[in-house]
N, CA, C and O atoms as a GROMACS GRO file, in nm:
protein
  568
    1UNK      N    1  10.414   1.843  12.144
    1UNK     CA    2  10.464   1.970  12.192
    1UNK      C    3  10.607   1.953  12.242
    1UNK      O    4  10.642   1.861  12.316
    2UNK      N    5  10.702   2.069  12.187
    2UNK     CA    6  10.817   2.066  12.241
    2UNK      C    7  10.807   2.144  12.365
    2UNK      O    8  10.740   2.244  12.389
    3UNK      N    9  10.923   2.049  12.467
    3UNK     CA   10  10.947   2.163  12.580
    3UNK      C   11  11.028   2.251  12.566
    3UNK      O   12  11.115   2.253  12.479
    4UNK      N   13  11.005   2.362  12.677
    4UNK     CA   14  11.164   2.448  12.687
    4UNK      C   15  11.287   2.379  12.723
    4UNK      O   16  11.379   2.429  12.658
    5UNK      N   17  11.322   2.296  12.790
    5UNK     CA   18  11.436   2.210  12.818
    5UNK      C   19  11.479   2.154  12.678
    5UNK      O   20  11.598   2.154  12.645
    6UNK      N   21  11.362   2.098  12.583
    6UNK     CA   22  11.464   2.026  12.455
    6UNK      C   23  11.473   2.125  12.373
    6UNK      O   24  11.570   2.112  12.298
    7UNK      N   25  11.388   2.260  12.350
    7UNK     CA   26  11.456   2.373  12.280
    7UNK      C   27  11.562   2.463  12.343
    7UNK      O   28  11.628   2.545  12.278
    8UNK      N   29  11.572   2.445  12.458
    8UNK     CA   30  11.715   2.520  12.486
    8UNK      C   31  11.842   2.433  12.467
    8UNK      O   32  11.954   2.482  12.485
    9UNK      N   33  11.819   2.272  12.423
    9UNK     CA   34  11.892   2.170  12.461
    9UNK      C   35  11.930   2.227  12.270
    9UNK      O   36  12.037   2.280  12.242
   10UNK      N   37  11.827   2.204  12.170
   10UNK     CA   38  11.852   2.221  12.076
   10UNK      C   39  11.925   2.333  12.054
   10UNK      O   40  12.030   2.315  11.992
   11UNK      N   41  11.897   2.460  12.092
   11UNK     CA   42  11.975   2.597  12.079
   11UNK      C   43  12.117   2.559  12.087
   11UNK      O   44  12.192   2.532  11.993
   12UNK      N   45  12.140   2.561  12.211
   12UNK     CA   46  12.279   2.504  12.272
   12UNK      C   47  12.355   2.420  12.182
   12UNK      O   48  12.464   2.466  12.150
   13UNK      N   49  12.309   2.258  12.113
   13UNK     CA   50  12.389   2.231  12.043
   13UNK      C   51  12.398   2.284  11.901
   13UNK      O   52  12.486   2.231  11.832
   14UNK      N   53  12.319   2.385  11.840
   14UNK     CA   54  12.333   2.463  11.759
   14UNK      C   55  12.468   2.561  11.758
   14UNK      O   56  12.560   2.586  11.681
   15UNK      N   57  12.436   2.589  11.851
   15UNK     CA   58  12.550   2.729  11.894
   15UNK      C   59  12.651   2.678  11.918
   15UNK      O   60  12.758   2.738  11.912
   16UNK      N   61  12.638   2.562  11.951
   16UNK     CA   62  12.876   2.508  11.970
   16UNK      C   63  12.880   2.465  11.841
   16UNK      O   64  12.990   2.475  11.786
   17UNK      N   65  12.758   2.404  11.756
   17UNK     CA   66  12.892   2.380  11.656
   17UNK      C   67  12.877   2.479  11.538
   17UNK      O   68  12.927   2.450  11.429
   18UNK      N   69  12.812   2.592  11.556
   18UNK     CA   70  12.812   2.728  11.521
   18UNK      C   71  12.942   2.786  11.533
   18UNK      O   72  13.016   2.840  11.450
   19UNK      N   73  12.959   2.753  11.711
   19UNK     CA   74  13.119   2.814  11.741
   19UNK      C   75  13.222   2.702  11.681
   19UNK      O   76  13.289   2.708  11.578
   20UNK      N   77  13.217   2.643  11.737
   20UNK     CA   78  13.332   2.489  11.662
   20UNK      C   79  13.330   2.546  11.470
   20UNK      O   80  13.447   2.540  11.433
   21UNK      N   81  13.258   2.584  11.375
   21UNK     CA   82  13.319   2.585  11.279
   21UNK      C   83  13.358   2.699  11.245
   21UNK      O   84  13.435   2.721  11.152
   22UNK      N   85  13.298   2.798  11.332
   22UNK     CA   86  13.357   2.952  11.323
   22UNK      C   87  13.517   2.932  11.364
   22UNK      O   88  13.573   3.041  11.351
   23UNK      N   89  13.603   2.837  11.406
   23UNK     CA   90  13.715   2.865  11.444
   23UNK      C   91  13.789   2.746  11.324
   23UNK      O   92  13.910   2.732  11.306
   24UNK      N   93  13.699   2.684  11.265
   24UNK     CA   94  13.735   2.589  11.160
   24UNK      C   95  13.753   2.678  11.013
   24UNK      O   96  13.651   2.717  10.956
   25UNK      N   97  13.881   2.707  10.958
   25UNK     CA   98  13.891   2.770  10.892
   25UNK      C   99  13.863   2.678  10.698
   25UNK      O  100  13.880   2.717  10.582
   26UNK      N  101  13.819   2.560  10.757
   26UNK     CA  102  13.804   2.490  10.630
   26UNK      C  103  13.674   2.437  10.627
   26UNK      O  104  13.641   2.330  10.577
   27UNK      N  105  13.594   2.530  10.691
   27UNK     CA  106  13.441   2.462  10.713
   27UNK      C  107  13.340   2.569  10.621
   27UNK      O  108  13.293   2.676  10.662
   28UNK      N  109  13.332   2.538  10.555
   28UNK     CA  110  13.227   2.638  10.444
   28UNK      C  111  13.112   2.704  10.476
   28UNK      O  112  13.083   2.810  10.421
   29UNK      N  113  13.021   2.634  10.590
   29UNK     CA  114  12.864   2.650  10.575
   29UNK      C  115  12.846   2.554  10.696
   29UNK      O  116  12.941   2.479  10.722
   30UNK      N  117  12.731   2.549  10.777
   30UNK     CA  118  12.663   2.492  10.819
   30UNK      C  119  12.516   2.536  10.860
   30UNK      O  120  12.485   2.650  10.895
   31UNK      N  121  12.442   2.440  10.850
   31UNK     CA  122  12.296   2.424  10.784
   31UNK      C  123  12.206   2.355  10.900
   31UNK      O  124  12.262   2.250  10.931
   32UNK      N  125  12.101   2.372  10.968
   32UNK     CA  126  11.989   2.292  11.008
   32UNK      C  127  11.854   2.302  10.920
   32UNK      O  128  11.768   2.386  10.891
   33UNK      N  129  11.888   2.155  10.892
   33UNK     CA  130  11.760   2.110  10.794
   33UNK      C  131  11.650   1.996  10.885
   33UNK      O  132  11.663   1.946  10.997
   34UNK      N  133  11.550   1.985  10.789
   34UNK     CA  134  11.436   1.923  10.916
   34UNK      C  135  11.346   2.011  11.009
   34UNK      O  136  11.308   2.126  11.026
   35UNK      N  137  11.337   1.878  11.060
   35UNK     CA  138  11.165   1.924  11.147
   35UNK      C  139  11.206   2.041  11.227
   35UNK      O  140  11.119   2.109  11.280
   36UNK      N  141  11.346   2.073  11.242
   36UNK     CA  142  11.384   2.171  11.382
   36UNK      C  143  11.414   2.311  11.265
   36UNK      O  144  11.419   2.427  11.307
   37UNK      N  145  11.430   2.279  11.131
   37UNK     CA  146  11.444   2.407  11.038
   37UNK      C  147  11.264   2.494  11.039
   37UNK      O  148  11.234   2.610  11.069
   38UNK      N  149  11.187   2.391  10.996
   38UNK     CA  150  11.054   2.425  10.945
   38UNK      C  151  10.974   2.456  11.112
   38UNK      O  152  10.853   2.475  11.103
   39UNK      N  153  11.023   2.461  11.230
   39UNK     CA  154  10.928   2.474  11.309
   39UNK      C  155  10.847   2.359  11.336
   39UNK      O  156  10.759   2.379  11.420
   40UNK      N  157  10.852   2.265  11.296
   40UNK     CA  158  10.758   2.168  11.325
   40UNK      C  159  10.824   2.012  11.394
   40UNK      O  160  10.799   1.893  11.376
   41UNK      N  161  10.920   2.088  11.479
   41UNK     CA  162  10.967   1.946  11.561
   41UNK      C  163  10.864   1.917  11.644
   41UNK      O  164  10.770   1.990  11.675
   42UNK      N  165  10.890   1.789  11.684
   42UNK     CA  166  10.808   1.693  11.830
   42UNK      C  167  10.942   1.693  11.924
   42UNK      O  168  11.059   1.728  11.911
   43UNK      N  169  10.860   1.634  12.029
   43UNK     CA  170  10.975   1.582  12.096
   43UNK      C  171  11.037   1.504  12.079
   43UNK      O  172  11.146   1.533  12.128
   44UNK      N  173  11.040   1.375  12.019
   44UNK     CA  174  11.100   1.298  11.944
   44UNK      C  175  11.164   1.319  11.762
   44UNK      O  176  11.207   1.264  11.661
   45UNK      N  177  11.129   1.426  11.820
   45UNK     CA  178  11.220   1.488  11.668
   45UNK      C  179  11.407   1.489  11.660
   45UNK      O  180  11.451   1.578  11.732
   46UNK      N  181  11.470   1.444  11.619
   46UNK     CA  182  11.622   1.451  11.664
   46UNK      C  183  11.661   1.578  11.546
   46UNK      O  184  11.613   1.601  11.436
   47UNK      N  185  11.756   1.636  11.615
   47UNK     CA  186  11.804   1.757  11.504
   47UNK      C  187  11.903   1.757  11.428
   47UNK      O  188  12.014   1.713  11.461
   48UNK      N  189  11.870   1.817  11.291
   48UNK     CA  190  11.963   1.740  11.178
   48UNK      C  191  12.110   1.859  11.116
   48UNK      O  192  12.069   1.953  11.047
   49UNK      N  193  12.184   1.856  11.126
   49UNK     CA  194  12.282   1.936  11.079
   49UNK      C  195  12.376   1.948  10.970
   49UNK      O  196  12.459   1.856  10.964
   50UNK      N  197  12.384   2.029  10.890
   50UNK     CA  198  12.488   1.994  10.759
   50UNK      C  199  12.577   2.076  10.755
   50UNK      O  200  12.554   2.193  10.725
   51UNK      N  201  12.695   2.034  10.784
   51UNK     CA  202  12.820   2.062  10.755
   51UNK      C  203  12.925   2.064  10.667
   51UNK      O  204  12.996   1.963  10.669
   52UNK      N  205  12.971   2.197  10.548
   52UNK     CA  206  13.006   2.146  10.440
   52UNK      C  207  13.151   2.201  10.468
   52UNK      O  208  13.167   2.305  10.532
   53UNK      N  209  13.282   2.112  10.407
   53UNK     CA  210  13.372   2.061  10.437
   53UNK      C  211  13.473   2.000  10.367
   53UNK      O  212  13.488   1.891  10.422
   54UNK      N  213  13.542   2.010  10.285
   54UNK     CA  214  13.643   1.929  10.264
   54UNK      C  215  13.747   1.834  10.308
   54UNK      O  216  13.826   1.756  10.254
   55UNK      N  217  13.720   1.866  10.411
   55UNK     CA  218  13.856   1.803  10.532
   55UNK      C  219  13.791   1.655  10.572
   55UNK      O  220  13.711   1.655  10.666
   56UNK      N  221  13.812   1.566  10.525
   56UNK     CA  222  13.739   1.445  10.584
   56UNK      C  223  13.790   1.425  10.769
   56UNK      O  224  13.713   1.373  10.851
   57UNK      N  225  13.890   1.462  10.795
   57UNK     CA  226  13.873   1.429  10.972
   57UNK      C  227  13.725   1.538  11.045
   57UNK      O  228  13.692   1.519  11.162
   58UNK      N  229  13.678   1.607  10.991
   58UNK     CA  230  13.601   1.637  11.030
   58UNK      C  231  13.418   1.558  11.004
   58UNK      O  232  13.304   1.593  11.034
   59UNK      N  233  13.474   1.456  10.941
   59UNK     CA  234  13.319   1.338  10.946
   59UNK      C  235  13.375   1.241  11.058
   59UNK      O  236  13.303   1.161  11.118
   60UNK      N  237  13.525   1.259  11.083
   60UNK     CA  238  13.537   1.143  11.200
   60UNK      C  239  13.418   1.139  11.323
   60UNK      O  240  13.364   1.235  11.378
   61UNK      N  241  13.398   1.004  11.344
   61UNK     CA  242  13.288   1.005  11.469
   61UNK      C  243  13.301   1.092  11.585
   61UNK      O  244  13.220   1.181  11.612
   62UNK      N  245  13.422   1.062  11.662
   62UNK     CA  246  13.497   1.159  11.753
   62UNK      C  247  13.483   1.273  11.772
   62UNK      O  248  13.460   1.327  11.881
   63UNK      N  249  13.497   1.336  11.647
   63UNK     CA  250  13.458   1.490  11.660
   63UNK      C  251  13.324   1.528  11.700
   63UNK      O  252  13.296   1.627  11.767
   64UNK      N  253  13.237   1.434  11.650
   64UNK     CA  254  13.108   1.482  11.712
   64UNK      C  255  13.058   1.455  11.845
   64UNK      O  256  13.008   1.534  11.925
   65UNK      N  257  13.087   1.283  11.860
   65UNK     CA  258  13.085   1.261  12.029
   65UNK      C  259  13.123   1.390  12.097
   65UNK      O  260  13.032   1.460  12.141
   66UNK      N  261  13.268   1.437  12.113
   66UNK     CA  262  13.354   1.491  12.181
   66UNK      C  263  13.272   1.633  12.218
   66UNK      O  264  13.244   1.685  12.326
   67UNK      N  265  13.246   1.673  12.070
   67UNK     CA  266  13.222   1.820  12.093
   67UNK      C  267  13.064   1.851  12.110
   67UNK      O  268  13.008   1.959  12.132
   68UNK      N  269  13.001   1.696  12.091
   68UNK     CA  270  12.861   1.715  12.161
   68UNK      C  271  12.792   1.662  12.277
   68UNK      O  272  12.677   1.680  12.316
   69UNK      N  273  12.865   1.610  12.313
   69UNK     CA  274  12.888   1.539  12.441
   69UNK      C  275  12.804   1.413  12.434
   69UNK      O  276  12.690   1.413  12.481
   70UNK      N  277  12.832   1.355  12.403
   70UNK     CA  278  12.738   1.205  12.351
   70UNK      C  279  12.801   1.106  12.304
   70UNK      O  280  12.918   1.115  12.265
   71UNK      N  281  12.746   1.019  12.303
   71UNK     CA  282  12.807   0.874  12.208
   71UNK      C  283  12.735   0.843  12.068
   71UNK      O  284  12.616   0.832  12.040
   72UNK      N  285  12.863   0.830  11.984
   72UNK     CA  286  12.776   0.850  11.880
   72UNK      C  287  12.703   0.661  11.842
   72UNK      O  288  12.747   0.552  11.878
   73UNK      N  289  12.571   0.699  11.753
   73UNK     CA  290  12.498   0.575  11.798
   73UNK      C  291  12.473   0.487  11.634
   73UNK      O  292  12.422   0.376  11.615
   74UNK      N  293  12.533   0.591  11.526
   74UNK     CA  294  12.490   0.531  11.370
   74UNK      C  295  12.603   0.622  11.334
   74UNK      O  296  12.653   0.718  11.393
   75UNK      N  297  12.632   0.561  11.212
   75UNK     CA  298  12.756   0.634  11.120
   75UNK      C  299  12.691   0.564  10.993
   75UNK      O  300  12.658   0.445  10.993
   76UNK      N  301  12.677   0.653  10.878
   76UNK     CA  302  12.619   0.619  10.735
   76UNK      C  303  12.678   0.680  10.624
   76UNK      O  304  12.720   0.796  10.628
   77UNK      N  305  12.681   0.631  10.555
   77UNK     CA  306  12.636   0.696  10.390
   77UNK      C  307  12.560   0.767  10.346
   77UNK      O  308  12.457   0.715  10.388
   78UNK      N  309  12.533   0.842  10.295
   78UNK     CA  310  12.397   0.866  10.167
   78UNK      C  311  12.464   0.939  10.070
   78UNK      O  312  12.491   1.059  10.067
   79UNK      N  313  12.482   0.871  10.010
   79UNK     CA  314  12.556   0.973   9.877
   79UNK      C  315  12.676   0.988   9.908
   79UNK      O  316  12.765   0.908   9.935
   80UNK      N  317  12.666   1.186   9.897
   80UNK     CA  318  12.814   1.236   9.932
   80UNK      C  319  12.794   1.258  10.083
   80UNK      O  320  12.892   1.312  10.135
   81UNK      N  321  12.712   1.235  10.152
   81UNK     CA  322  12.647   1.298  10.307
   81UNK      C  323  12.729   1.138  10.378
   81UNK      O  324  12.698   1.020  10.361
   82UNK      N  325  12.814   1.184  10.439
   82UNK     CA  326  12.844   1.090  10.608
   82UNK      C  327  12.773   1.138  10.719
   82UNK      O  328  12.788   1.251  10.765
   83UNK      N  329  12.675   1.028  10.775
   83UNK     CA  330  12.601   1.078  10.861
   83UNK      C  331  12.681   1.058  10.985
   83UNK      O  332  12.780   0.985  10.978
   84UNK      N  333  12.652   1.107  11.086
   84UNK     CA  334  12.735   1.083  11.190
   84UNK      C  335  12.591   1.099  11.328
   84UNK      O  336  12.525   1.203  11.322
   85UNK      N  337  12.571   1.042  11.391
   85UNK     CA  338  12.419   1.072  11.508
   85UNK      C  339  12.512   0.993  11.610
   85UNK      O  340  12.561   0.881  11.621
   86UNK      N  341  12.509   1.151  11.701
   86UNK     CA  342  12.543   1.146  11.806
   86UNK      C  343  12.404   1.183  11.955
   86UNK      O  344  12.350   1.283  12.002
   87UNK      N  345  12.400   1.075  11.972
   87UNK     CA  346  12.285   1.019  12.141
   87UNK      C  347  12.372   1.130  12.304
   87UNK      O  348  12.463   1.108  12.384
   88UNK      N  349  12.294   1.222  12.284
   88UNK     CA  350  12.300   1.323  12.399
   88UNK      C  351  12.323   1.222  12.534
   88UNK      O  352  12.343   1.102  12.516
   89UNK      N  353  12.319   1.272  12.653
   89UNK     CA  354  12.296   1.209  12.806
   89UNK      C  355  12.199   1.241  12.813
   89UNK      O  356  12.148   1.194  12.915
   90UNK      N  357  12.117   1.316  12.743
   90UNK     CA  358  11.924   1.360  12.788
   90UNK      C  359  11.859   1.234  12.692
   90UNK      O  360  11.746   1.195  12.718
   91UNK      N  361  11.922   1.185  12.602
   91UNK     CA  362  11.850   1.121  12.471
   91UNK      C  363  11.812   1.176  12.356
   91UNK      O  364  11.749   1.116  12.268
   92UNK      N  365  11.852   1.302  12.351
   92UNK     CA  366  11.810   1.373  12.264
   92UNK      C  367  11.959   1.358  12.175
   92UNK      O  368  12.074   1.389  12.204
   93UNK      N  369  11.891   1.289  12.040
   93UNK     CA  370  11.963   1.297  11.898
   93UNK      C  371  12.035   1.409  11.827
   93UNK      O  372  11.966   1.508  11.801
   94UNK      N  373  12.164   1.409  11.790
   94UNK     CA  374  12.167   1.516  11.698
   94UNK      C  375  12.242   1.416  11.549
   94UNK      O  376  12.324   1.330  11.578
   95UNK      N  377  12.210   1.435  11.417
   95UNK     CA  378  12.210   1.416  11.314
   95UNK      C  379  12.326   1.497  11.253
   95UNK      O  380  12.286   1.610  11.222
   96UNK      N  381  12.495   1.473  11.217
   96UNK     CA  382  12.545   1.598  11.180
   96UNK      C  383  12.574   1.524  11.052
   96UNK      O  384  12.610   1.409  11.075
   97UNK      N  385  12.570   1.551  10.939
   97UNK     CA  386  12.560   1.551  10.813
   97UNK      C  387  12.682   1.594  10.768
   97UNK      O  388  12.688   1.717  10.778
   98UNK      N  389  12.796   1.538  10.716
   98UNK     CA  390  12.925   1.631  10.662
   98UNK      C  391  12.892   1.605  10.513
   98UNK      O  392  12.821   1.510  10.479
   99UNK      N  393  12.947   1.696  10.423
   99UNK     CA  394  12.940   1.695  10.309
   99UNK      C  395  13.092   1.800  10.223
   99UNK      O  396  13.180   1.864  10.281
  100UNK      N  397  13.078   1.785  10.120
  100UNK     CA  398  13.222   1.818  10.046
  100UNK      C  399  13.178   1.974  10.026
  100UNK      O  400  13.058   1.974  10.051
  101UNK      N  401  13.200   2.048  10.007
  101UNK     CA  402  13.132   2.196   9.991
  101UNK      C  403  13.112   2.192   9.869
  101UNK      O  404  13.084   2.305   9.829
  102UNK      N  405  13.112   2.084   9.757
  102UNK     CA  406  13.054   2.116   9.605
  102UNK      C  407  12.885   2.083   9.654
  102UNK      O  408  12.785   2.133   9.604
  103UNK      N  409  12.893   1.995   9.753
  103UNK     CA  410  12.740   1.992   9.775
  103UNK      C  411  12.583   2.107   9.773
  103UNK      O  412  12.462   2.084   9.765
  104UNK      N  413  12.649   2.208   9.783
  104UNK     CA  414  12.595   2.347   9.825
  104UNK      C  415  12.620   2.392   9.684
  104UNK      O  416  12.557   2.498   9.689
  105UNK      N  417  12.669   2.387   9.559
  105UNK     CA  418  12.622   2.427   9.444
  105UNK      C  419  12.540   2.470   9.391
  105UNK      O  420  12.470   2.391   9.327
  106UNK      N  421  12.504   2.617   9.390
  106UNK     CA  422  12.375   2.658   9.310
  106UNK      C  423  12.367   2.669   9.172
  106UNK      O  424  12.256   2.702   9.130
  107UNK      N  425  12.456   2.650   9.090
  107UNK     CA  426  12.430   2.628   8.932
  107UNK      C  427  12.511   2.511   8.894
  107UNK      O  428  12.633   2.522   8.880
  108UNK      N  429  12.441   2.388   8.875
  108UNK     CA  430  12.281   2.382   8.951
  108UNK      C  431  12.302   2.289   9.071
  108UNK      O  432  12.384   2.235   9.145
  109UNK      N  433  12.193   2.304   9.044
  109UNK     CA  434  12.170   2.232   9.246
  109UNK      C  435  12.125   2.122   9.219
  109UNK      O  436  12.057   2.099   9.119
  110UNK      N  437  12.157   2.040   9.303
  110UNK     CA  438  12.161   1.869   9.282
  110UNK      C  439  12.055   1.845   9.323
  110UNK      O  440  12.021   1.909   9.423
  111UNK      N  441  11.973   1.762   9.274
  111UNK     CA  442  11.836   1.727   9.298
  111UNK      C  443  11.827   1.680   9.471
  111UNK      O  444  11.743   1.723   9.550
  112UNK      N  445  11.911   1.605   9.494
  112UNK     CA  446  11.909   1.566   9.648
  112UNK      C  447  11.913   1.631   9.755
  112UNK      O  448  11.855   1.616   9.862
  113UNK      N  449  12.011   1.729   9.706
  113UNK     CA  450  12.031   1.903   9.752
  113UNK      C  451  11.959   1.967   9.775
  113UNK      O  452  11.960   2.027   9.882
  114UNK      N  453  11.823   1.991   9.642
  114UNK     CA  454  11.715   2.103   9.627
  114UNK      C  455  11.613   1.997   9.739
  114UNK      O  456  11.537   2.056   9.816
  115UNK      N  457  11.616   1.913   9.740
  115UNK     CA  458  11.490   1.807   9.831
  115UNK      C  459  11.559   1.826   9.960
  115UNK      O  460  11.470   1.878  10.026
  116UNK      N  461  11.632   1.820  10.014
  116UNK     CA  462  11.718   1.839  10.164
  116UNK      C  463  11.641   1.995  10.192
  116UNK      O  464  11.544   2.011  10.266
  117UNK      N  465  11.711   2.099  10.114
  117UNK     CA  466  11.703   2.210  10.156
  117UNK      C  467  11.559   2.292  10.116
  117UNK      O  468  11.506   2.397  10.153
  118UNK      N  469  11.540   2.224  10.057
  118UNK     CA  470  11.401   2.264  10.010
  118UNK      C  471  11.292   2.209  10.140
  118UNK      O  472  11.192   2.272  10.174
  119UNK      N  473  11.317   2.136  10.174
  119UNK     CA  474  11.180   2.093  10.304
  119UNK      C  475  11.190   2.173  10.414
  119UNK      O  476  11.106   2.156  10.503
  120UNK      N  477  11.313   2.293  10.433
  120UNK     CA  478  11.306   2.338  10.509
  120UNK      C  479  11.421   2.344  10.566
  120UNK      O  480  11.474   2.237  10.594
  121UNK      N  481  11.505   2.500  10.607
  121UNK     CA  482  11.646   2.488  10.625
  121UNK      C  483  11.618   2.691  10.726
  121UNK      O  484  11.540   2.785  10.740
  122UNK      N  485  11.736   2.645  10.760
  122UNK     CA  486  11.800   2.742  10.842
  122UNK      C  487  11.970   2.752  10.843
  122UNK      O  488  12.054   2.675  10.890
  123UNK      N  489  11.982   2.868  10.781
  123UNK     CA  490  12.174   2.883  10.795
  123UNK      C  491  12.238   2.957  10.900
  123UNK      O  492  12.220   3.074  10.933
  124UNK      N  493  12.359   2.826  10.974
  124UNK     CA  494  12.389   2.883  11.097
  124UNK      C  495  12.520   2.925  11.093
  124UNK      O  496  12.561   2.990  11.189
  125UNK      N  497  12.639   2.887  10.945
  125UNK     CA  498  12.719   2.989  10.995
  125UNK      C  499  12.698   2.958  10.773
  125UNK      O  500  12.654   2.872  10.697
  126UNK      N  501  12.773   3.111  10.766
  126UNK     CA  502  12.790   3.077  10.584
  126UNK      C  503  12.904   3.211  10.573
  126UNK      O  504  12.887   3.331  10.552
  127UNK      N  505  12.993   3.150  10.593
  127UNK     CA  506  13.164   3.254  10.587
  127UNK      C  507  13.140   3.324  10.412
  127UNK      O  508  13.139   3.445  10.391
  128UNK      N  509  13.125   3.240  10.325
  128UNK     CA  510  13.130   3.320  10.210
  128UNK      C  511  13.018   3.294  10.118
  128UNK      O  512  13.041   3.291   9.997
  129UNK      N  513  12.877   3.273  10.172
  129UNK     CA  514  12.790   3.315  10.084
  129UNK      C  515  12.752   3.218  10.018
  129UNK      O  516  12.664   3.250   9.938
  130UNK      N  517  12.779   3.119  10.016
  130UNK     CA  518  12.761   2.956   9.958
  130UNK      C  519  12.632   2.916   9.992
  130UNK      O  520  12.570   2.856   9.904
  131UNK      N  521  12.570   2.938  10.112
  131UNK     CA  522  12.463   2.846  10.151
  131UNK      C  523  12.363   2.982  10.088
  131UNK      O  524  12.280   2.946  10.006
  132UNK      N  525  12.364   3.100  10.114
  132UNK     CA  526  12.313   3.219  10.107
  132UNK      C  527  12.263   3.185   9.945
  132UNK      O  528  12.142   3.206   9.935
  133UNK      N  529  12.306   3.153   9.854
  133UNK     CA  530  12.298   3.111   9.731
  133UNK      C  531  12.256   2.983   9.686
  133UNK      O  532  12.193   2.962   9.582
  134UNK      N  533  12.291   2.903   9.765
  134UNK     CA  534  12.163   2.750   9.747
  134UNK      C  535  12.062   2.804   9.814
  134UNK      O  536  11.964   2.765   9.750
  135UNK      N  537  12.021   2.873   9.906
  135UNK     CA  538  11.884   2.895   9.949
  135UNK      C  539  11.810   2.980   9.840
  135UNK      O  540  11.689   2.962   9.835
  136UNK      N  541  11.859   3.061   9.761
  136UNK     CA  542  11.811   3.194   9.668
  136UNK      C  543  11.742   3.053   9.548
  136UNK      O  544  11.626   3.053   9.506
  137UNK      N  545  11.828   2.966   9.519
  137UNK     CA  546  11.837   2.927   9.377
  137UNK      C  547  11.757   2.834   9.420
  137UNK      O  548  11.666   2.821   9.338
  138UNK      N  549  11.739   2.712   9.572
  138UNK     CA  550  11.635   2.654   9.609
  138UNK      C  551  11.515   2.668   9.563
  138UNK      O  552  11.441   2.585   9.511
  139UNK      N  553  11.489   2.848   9.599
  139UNK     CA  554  11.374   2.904   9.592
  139UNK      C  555  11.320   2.916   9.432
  139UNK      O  556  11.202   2.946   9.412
  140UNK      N  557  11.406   2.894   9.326
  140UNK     CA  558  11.398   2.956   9.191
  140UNK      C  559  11.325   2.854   9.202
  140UNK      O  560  11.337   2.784   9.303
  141UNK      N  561  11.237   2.822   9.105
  141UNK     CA  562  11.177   2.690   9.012
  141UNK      C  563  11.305   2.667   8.945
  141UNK      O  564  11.394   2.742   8.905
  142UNK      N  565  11.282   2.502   8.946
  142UNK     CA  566  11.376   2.424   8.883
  142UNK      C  567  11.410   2.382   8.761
  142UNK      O  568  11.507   2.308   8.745
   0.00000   0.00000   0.00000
């Protein structure tokens, strides 16, 4: 069972970097995918975020520490995805995912893509309709 303290903790870092890319004029989309998309977090669930982007200073570590108030604790690969997990002062994880905005392609959608967003997603900002359209075409059979 989640508490109210780690879902308002989750809200909250939703909503700044909701606001943080609403003022980012080169930020395409951003996405919560995972256990915190589908409703089915724990408390030990950390929350996962995708951010699509061209601007590589925005996978810098920094940016996420800074603007989430944490230290960040892993920096990765996967593909085209730089992971970036930044460790709250509560302990609570956040997962921010940058990606190139071809990532979000709906004709067609990249198999890694349709498996990300397909397990379960929520769109938190989508300026021009990009994510609005991998979710439609998600939904198509493949």
């Amino acid at each position: 069972m989640v508490t109210e303290q780690r879902s308002l903790e989750v809200r909250s870092v939703i909503e700044t970097v909701a606001r943080w890319a609403t003022a980012q004029t080169d930020v395409g989309g951003v996405l919560v995918v995972g256990s915190w998309a589908r409703g089915a977090a724990r408390m030990d669930s950390d929350v996962d975020l995708v951010v699509l982007t061209d601007n590589p200073r925005h996978a810098e570590a920094g940016v996420w520490a800074d603007l989430l108030g944490g230290e960040v604790v892993r920096l990765a690969e996967w593909g085209p995805l730089r992971e970036v997990r930044v460790r709250r002062p509560s302990g609570f994880e956040v997962e921010m995912g940058v990606v190139p905005v071809s990532w979000a392609a709906a004709e067609p959608v990249d198999p890694g893509t349709r498996r990300v967003v397909g397990d379960g997603h929520r769109i938190v900002h989508d300026p021009e309709g990009l994510l609005a359209a991998l979710s439609a075409a998600v939904r198509s059979p493949a």
